[in-house]
N, C-alpha and C positions, 0 to 999 in steps of 0.2 A: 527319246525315252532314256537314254546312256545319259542324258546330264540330270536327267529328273531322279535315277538311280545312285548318281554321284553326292546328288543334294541330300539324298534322303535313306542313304545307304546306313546309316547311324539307328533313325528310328526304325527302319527294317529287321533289323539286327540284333535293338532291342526286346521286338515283340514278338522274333524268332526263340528268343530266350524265355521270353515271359510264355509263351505257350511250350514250348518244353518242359517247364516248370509245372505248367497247368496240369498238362495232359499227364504226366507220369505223379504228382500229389494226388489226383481224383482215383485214378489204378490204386496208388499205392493207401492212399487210406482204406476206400473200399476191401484189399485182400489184407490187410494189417486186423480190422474188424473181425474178420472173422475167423483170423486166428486167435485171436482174443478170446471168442466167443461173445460176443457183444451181444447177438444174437441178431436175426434177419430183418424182424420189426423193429428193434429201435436202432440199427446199421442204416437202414431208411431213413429213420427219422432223423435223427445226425447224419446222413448225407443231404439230407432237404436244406440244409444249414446254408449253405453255401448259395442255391437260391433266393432265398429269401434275400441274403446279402447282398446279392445281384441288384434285386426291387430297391433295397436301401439306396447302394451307391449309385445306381443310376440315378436317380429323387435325388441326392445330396449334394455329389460329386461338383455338378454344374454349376453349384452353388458357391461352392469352396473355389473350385478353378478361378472361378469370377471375382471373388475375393481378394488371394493371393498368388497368384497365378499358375501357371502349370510347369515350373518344373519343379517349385518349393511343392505341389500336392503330388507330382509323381514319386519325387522324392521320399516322403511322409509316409505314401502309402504304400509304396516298394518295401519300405524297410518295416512296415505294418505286417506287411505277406510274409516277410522272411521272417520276422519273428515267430507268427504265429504255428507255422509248421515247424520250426521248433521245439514250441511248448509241447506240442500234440507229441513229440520224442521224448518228451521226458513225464509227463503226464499221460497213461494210459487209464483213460474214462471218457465213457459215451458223451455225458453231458459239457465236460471241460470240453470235448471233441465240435460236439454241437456248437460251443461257442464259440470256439475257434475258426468253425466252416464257413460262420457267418459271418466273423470279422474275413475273411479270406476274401469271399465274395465280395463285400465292398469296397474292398481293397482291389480286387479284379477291374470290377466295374470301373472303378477311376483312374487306372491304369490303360484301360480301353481306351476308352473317352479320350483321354490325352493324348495316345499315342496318335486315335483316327484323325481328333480334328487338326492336329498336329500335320499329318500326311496331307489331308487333305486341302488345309492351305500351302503345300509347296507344288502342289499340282494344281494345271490348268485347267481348264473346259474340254482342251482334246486331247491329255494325257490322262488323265482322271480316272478311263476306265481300264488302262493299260495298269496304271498303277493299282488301281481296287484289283487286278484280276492278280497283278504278284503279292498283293497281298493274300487275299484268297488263299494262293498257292503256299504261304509261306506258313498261314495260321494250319491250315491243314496239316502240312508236314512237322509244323510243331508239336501237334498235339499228337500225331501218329508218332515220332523220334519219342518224345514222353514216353510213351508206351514199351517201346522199347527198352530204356534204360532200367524199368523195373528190374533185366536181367543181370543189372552193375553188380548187385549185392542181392544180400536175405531183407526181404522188406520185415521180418523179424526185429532186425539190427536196429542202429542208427542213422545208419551212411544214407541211404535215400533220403532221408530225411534232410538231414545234413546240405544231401545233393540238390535238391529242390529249394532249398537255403540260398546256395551260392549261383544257381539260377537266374532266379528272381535277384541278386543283390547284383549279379552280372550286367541284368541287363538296366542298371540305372545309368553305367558307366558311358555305353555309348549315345544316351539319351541327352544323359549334362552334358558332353561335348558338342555336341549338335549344333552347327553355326546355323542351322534352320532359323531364322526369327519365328518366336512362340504366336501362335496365333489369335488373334481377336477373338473370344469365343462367346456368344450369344444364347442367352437362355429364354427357350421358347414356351410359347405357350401348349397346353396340349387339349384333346379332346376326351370328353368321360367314355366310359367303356360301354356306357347305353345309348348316346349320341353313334359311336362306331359301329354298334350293334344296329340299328335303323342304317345305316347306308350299306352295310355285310355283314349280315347275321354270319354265313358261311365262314367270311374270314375271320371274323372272332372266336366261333367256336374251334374250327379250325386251329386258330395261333393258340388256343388253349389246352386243347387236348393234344396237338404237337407239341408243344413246350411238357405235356404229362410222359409222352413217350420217351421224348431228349433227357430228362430226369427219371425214369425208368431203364434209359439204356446206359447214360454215364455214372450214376451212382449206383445201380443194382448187380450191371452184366458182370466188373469184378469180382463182386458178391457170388452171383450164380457160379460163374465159372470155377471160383475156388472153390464152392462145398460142393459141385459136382466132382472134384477128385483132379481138376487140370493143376498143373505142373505151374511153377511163377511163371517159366518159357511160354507155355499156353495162352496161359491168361494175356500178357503183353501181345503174342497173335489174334487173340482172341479182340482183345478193343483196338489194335489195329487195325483187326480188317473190316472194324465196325464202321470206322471212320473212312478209309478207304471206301468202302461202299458207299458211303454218303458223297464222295465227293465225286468219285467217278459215275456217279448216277445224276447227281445236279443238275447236269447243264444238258445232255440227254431231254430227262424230263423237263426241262426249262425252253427247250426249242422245240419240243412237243405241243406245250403248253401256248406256245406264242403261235404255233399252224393251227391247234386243233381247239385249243379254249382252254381255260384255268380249271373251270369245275370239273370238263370231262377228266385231264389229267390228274388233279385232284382223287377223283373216285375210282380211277383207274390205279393209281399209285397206293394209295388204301386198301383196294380188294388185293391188289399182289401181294400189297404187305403181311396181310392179315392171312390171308392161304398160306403164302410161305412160314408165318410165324406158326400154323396150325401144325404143318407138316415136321416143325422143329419140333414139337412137343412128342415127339419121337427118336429125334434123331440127336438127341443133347449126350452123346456117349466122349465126347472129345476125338469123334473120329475124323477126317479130312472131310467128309460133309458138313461135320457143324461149320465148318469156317466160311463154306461154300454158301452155307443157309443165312448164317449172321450178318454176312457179305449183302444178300439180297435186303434182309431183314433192316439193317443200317440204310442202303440203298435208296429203300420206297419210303422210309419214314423221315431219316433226317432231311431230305431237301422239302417235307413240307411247311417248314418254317419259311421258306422262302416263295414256294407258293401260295403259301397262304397270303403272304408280306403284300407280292404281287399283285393277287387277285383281288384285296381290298384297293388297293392304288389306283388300279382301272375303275373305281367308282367314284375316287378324287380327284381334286384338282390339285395344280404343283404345290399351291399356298393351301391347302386343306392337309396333304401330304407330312408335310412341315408337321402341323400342329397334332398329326395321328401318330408321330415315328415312337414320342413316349408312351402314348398308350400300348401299342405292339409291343415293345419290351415289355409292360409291366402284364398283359398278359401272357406272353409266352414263360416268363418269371415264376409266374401265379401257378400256370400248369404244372412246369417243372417242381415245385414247392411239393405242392401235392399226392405229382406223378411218381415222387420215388418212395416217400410211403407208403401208399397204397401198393402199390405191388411188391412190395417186403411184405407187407400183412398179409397180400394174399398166397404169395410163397410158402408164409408161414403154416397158413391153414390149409393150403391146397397141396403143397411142395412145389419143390423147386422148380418144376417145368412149368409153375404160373407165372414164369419171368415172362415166355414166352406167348404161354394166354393173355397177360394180361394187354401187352404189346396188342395181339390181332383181339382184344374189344374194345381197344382205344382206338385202332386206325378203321375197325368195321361203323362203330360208333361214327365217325366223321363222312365214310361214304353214307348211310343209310338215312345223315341228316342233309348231304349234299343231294341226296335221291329226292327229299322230301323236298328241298328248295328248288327243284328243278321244275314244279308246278307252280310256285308263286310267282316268278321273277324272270323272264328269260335272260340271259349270259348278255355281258356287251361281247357285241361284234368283235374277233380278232382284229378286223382291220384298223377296230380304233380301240385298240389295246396298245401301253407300252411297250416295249420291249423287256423281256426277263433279267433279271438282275440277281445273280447270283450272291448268298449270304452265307454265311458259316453257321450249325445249327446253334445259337447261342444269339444273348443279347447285345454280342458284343459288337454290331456294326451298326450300333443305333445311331451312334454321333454320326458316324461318317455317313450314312445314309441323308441324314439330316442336313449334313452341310451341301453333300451333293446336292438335295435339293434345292437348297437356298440358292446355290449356285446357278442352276436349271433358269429356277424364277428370274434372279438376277439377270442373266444371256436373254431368256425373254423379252424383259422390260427393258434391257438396253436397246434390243434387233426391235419391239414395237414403237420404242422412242426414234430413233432410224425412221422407218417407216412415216411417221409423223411429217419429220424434219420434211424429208424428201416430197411429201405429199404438199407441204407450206411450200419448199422451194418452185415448183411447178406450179402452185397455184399463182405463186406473187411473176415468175417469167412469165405467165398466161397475161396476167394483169397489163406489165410490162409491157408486153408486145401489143395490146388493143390498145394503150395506149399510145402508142407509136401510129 
């Protein structure tokens, strides 16, 4: 693992930077808005910007890389991302803002992409998961350190701004040195979302209305927690320990999921979510409970991108897998698009603790259609289920998910070609010896 971290210590390094930049741009535009007054409904809707740009660059990115290769596109679109937060410092407007989020995101996305497939060919079949798990760990703590630095300066000023600048332009440096050889990279085919929909209605609806929550919590909770009266210090605790809860809950509910079944943890992780979001819409005062509640609330919602991920996979095969990783992105994209509109709207019209409603009738919503699928279809067997494969709430392990898979396949068809071989050789000594 020490030589695989040696190799790969550069792109590490980089997408430690690129998700520091992430996580503290998404805070800081959110509380920037609404000291502006931009207002809640369309704070939503230019925060949606940046989703949609997700759907963009994942569709495009693949295309480009394949073109000209990936470090002229990493390149391109790093310096794409530091421009545009930027302009957003010197141009304060919702719309120039919208447009901006959405160049952001595509500019994200293809940054992803690069960086995964990139990791993922310097790793083997039995490093692979060692490396996804420091990755994991590293995306996490990126987007949590983000969070944090909103404390450097007045997200008033320009300097965060500025700071999430030199971020994103940081981490191109370690990237171009990189003796990594850039890797082969493969554009696949995908499956329509009603072909996915017939083999896991659950997990589509599922990766949708999780992907509305993930764009309810990172574009709105900034939002809430400033016009509730939290402090810049707050708010940076506050999506802290949003993300925190997501990750220290994951793997928890991920080896839950793998004893007890997908759907029961599913609808188990939804009712907690949705009670405990009930019980917030009380306790939103910025007292040491809210952080205790947001904790949970982050918790039960964000790792269901990854069971939902899951749950449709145990209905595929490794070559079906492949061809479904695009559609999962595009709809958990689609949700998040949506999801952070709507609950600014309904903030608007409800107040402010409909951050929190809107949260428990997204995750209720998902158990009470999980309840209803529970008569059509019984669960596959744990015993021939996967194993849980832990994702960061975001589109952004689509590649690397995909190549592992490719990989999978490949290890298989080598070990069945094996098998073959061996099966000829014993046939032809059988032969051999009768005739002797």
């Amino acid at each position: 693992m020490l030589n695989i971290i040696s190799n790969c210590w550069a792109l590490l390094l980089g997408m430690g930077l690129i998700m520091i930049g992430n996580g503290l741009q998404a805070t800081l535009i959110g509380v920037r808005a609404s000291m502006e007054n931009f207002g809640t409904t369309i704070t939503g809707f230019m925060m949606s910007g940046y989703f949609l740009g997700l759907i963009f660059g994942c569709n495009t990115t693949p295309i480009l890389v394949k073109r000209v290769g990936h470090i002229r596109i990493f390149g391109a679109l790093a310096s794409l991302a530091s421009v545009t937060i930027l302009l957003q410092a010197i141009f304060i407007n919702p719309f120039i803002w919208w447009v901006m989020r959405l160049i952001t995101g595509f500019s994200y996305a293809g940054l992803y992409i690069v960086v995964e497939s990139w990791l993922n060919e310097s790793a083997t079949n039995r490093t692979r998961g060692k490396l996804f798990s420091l990755y994991m760990l590293i995306s996490f703590a990126g987007m949590a350190g983000g969070q944090m630095m909103l404390n450097l300066s007045s997200p008033s000023s320009f300097e965060l701004f500025l700071l999430v600048s030199l971020m994103i332009s940081m981490a191109v440096i370690p990237i171009l040195i990189s003796v990594s050889p850039a890797p082969q990279f493969k554009i696949m085919e995908k499956v329509s979302i009603m072909q996915l929909y017939r083999v896991s209605p659950l997990g589509v609806i599922g990766m949708v209305v999780s992907g509305m929550t993930i764009g309810a919590i990172y574009a709105m909770g900034p939002v809430f927690a400033t016009e509730i009266g939290m402090s810049v210090k707050e708010v940076s605790f506050f999506m802290t320990t949003i993300i925190l809860g997501g990750f220290l809950f994951q793997y928890p509910l991920g080896w839950l999921s793998d004893l007890i079944g997908r759907r029961k943890v599913i609808v188990l992780s939804c009712i907690s979510g949705a009670g405990i979001s009930a019980v917030a819409l009380f306790l939103s005062d910025g007292e040491a409970i809210s952080f205790f509640i947001i904790a949970c609330v982050g918790g039960f919602s964000l790792p269901l991108y990854a069971l939902c991920g899951v749950h449709i996979n145990d209905y595929l095969n490794p070559t079906q897998m492949v061809a479904a990783s695009g559609t999962l992105v595009l709809l958990s994209s689609l949700g998040a698009t949506i999801g952070s509109p709507l609950t600014a709207a309904a903030m608007d019209l409800f107040g402010l603790n409909a951050f929190y409603g809107s949260i428990a009738i997204m995750l209720t919503s998902i158990s009470v259609f999980s309840l209803w699928r529970t008569g059509k279809r019984p669960e596959v067997a744990t015993k021939e289920t996967g194993d849980f494969v832990a994702m960061p709430p975001s589109p952004m392990t689509a590649s690397l998910n995909l190549d592992v898979t490719l990989n999978e396949i490949e290890a298989a068809e080598s070990e069945e070609a094996m098998r073959i071989q061996y099966s000829f050789d014993e046939l032809a000594n059988a032969l051999e010896s009768q005739d002797r």
